[in-house]
Structure formats: C-alpha cells, structure tokens
N, C-alpha and C positions, 0 to 999 in steps of 0.2 A: 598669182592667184589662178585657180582652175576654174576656168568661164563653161558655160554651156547651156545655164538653165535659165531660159527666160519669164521672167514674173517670179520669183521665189518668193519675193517679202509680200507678194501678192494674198496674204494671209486669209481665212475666210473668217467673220468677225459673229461670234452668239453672242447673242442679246436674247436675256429673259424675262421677262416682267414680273415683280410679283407687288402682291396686293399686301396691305399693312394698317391696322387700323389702329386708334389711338390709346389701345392698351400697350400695344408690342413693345418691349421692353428696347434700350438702345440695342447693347449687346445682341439681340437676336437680330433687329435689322444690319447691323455689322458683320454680320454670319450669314447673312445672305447674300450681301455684298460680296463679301470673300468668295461666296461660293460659286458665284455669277465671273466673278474676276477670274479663279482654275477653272471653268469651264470652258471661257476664251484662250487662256493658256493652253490648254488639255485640246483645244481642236487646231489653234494656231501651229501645234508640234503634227499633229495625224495631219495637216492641211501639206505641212512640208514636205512631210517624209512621203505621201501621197505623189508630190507633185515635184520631187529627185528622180521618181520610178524613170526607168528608161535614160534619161540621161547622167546620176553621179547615186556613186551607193559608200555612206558611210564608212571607214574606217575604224572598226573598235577592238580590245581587248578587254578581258578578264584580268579584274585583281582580287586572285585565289589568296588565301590567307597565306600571310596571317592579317588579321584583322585591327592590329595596331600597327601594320603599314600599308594603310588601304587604297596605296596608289603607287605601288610598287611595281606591275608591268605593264602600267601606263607608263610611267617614268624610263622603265626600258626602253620603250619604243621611241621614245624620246632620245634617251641617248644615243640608240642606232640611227636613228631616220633624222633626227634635228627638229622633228615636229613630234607635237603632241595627238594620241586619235581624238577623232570625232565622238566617240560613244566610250562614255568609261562606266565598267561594272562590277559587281559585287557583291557578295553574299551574306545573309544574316549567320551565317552557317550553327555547328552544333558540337565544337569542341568549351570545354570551360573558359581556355584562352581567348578564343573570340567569339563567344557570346558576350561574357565581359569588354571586350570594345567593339562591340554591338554599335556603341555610342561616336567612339574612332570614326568606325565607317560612314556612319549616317551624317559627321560632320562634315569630311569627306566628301560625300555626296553632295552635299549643298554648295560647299567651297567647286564643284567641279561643274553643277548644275550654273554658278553665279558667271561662270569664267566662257560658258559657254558650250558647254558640253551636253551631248544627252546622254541622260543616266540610264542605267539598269539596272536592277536590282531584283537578285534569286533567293531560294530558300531553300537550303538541302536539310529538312528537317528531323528529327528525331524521331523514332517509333514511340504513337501515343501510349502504347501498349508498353512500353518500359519507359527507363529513367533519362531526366537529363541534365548534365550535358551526356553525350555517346561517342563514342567512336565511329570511324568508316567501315567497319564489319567484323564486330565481334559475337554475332549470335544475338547483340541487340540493339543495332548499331543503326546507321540511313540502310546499310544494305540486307539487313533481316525484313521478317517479311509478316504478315496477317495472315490468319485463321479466314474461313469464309464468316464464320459465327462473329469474330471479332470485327471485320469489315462493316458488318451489318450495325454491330453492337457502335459503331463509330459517328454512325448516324443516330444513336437512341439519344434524346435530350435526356440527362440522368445520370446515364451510366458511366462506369469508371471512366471508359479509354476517350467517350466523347468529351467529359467531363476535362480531361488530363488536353486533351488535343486542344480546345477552345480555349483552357488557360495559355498553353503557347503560342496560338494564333493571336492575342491580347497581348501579349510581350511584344512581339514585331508590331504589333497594331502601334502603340506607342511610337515606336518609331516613323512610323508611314506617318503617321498625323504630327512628331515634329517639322518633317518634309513639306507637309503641306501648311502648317505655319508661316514658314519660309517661303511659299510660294513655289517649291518643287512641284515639278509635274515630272513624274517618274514610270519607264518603263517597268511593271511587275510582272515578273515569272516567275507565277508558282507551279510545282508538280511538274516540271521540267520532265522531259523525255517519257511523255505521257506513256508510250508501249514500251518501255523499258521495265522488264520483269525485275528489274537484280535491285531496284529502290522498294519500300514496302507499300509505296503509296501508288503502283505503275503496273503494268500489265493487264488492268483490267479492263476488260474492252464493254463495250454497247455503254449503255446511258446510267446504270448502276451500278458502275464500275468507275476506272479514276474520276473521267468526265463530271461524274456526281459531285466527288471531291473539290474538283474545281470550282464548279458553281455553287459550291456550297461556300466557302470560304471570300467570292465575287459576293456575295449577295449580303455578307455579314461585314463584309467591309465597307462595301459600299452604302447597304441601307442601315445597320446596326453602328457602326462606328463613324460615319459620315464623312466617310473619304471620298474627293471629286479629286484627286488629284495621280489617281491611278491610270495609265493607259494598260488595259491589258491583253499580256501576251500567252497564246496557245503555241505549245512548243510539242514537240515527236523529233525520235530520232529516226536517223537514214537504215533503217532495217528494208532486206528485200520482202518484206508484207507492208511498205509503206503506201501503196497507192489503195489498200483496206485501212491499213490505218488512218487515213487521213478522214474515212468516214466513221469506223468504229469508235473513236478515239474524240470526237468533235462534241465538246459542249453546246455546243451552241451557237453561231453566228453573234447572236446578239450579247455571248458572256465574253467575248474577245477582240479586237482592235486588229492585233496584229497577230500573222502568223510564222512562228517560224521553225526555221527545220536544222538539227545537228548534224551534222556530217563529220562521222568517224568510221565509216568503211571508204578508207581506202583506194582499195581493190576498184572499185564503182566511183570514186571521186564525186564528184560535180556532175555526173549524169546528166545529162537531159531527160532521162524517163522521169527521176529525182525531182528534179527544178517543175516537169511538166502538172507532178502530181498535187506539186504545193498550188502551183499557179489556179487549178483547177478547185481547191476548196479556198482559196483566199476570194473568187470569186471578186477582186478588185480590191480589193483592200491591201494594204500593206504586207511585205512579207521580206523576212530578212531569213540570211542563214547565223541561227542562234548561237553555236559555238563550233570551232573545229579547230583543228590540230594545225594540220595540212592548208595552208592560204588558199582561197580560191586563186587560180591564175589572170591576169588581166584579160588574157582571151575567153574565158570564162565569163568574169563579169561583164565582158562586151556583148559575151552570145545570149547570156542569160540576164535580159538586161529589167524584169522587174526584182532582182533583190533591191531592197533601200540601206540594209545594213551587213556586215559580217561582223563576228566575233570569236578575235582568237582566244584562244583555252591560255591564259597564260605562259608558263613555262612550256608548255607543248609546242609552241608556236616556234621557240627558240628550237627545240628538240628535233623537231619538224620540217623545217625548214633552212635552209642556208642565209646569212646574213644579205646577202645577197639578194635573192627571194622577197626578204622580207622588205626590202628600199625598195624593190621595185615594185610592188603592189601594192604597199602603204605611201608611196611616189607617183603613183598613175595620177594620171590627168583625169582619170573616171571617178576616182578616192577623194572624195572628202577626208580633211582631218581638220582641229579643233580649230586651226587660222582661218581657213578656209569658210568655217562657218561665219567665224567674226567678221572676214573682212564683206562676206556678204549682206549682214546684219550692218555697218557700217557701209553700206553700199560703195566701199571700194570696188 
C-alpha cells in the first residue's frame, strides 16, 4: 500500500436542515433526504481529492469508445500494471453506436463508482445546428462550427438550434439522474477544451462566449433537473495563450469545483509556466491534468505536486509511451490506483 497522507478518511461532514410541515407529501421528504445524503457524498469526494494535493495524485484513464465496452482501457492498464486506475472515464459521445449504449456506459459507471473508483464522465457533443447522431468532422460533425447569428440564436428560448440543443442536453440529463439514484457522485466535463477553436462549441472567449455555454447548461442541470450529484469540472487545453486563457475562458469560480488542464503540446510538456498558470486561477481548489497522451513523468508530479488527478487519453497513452513508462508512473509510490483507494477506505 502507498502511505503518505495523514487523516484522509478525515472526511468534512454537511449537514442541512430543512423545515416540513404537515402537508409535505412522504416522497418529497425522501427527496430531500436524498438530496442532503449526495451533498455529504459530493463534499466527502472534493474534502479528498482537496486533501491528496501535495502528497498522492490519482491515476486514471479514458474509455474512448466504443460505448458497449465501456471499460476497455481501464482493463488495459490492468493487464500491463496488474492494478486497476484510480479514476475511470467516459464519454456520452455522438456516433448512433454509442449513443445507443449510452445506457452500457452509465452502468458501467455505477459498477465502477460501487467498486471504488472515481468516475468522470464527458460529452463530445453534436452541433445543435444539425443532426444527430454525427460524425467527428464532416462539415456537420463535433468538429464543424456556428455562425456568430447562430451562437446568439443558441441562447434564444424558442428557436430552432436552442430548441434542438436542450432536447439533447435532456437525453444525457436522464442519464446523470439514473447516477444519482444510485448514489453516484460523478465528475462532469462538459465543453471540454474551452479555447479549442476546432469543436463548435470552443473558441469563444470573454463571458459570452463558451463560458456562457457552460453556465448555462450548470444551472439547468442543477436547478431545472435537480441534480446534486454533479462535481463540476472547467477544463482548457495547453495552448501557449494559456495563462489569457485561464481568465478569458473562466465561468465562474462559483460554476466549477475543479480545474483542469489538457496537455497535448508536447514540445512544452509539463511546463512549469503550464502547472503555474492553472495553480493561479484554481486559486485552492482542486486541479488535475484532464487528459493527455504523453504520462506526466514521476519527477513531474513530485515538482508539480498540487495535481490531484491525471488522465490518459486512452489508446494514446499506449501510443505514447513505452510499456515501460507506463508501470512506472501508474507504479509510483505518489499514484494512487483503485486498491489503494480501497485499502485506505478499509484503513488498511
């Protein structure tokens, strides 16, 4: 077992009170209950991942589709390393094949959440403005793009494309609220790689631009569909306009949880300019590197020691790195992976 962090199950405990008078139905007090119960959940996970900073950061990958084997390079890393990661995740994505095991996944998810894992869970969505299911870039695909008139038109209650967008946000929504049935508290990234021009939904900078998107979609889930069982994540890639990005780019403080950052240049790795910029708008909160090809090095996450998480990009990770590489940074004594969690929960 990997030692180092003292008080971890040292949990912080919400407690809410609420008032009930002798009409309220049973069911509604049950629904508040519950909702009191993911609340402790939902802070008992940010109390953790808070309180690894500095000493142990997460080990996770990505399971890129397909969507009916939605734990397929987890199970990789398993086979190379002999352990399972810390953090397994997963996309509602936007081909017909897996939107249809949409349902796969989110099982999946609970069986991964029950076992002890933390989840995460993205959305590479479809353009409201056309059909779906899509493709990855056919002219109307994740990687086509909005009109300034059509952006605007996205936010009109009414109109087509907003019309068309809020029915697919309602599809995933189902699923977030079988998750939370179950008692999943689940990492959400939506609108992933906020300054990333080449998705339709990215490149827009200041407060009317993606940012909007995000808190818009935060506020209908949360207050409209009554999900408490969300932690949510603000994500940017490692572009060199990142340390503007991190403020052009920023919903909010208060629409995000945790922050994290992609790393896919290379060239610039693990920077320290990189690490220094996220450090600077997480401003104490949690912050992980949200996906990348390239493993961060062990000396890496020694120097750079508030990540709480990494996640490799599935098959890229294989691509990417030597088998080699990979035992030894999903094997560091700094890495969490999924025993590790347990046997600290079990206070072995």
């Amino acid at each position: 077992m990997k030692m180092g962090l003292i008080g971890l199950i040292s949990f912080a405990v919400v407690t809410s009170c609420t008032q009930s008078n002798s009409s309220e139905k049973k069911d509604d007090r049950s629904a508040a209950i519950d909702t009191n119960e993911l609340a402790v959940k939902k802070q008992e996970l940010l109390t953790f991942l808070s309180d690894i900073k500095s000493n142990h950061v997460l080990g996770g990958i990505h399971n890129r589709e397909p969507n009916g084997d939605p734990a397929k390079w987890t199970n990789e890393i398993h086979k190379l390393t002999g352990e399972y990661p810390a953090l397994w995740s997963a996309d509602f994505l936007f081909q017909k094949e897996n939107i249809d095991h949409r349902g796969t996944m989110i099982d999946e998810a609970i069986k991964q959440f029950q076992s002890g894992a933390v989840v995460n869970i993205m959305w590479h969505a479809c353009n409201p403005a056309y059909g779906q299911p899509c493709e990855w870039d056919n002219g109307k695909g994740v990687l086509s793009s909005l009109s300034d008139d059509q952006w605007k038109q996205l936010f009109v209650e009414g109109s087509e494309i907003h019309t068309q967008f809020m029915q697919r946000v309602d599809e995933i929504a189902v699923y977030l609220q079988k998750l939370q049935e179950n008692k999943v508290v689940v990492l959400f990234r939506p609108f992933h790689e906020m300054n990333q021009g080449k998705f339709w939904w990215g490149g827009r900078s200041g407060q009317d631009g993606t940012a909007k998107l995000y808190r818009k979609i935060h506020d209908y889930l949360e207050h409209e569909k009554g999900l408490h069982n969300l932690i949510w994540v603000w994500n940017i890639q490692d572009f060199p306009t990142l340390d503007q990005d991190v403020d052009e780019y920023n919903p909010g403080s208060d629409y995000w949880d945790i922050v994290s950052l992609d790393v896919y240049d290379d060239a610039t790795g693990f920077s320290n300019e990189k690490y220094e910029s996220i450090k600077r708008i997480a401003k104490g909160k949690p912050m992980g590197i949200g996906e990348c090809q390239k493993l961060p090095s062990v000396e890496v996450l020694n120097q750079q020691k508030d990540w709480i998480f990494f996640m490799g990009w599935s098959e890229l990770v294989f691509e990417h790195n030597s088998k080699e590489t990979i035992k030894e940074v999903f094997g560091s004594d700094r890495v969490y992976m999924l025993g590790d969690l347990n046997n600290l929960k079990s206070g072995i």
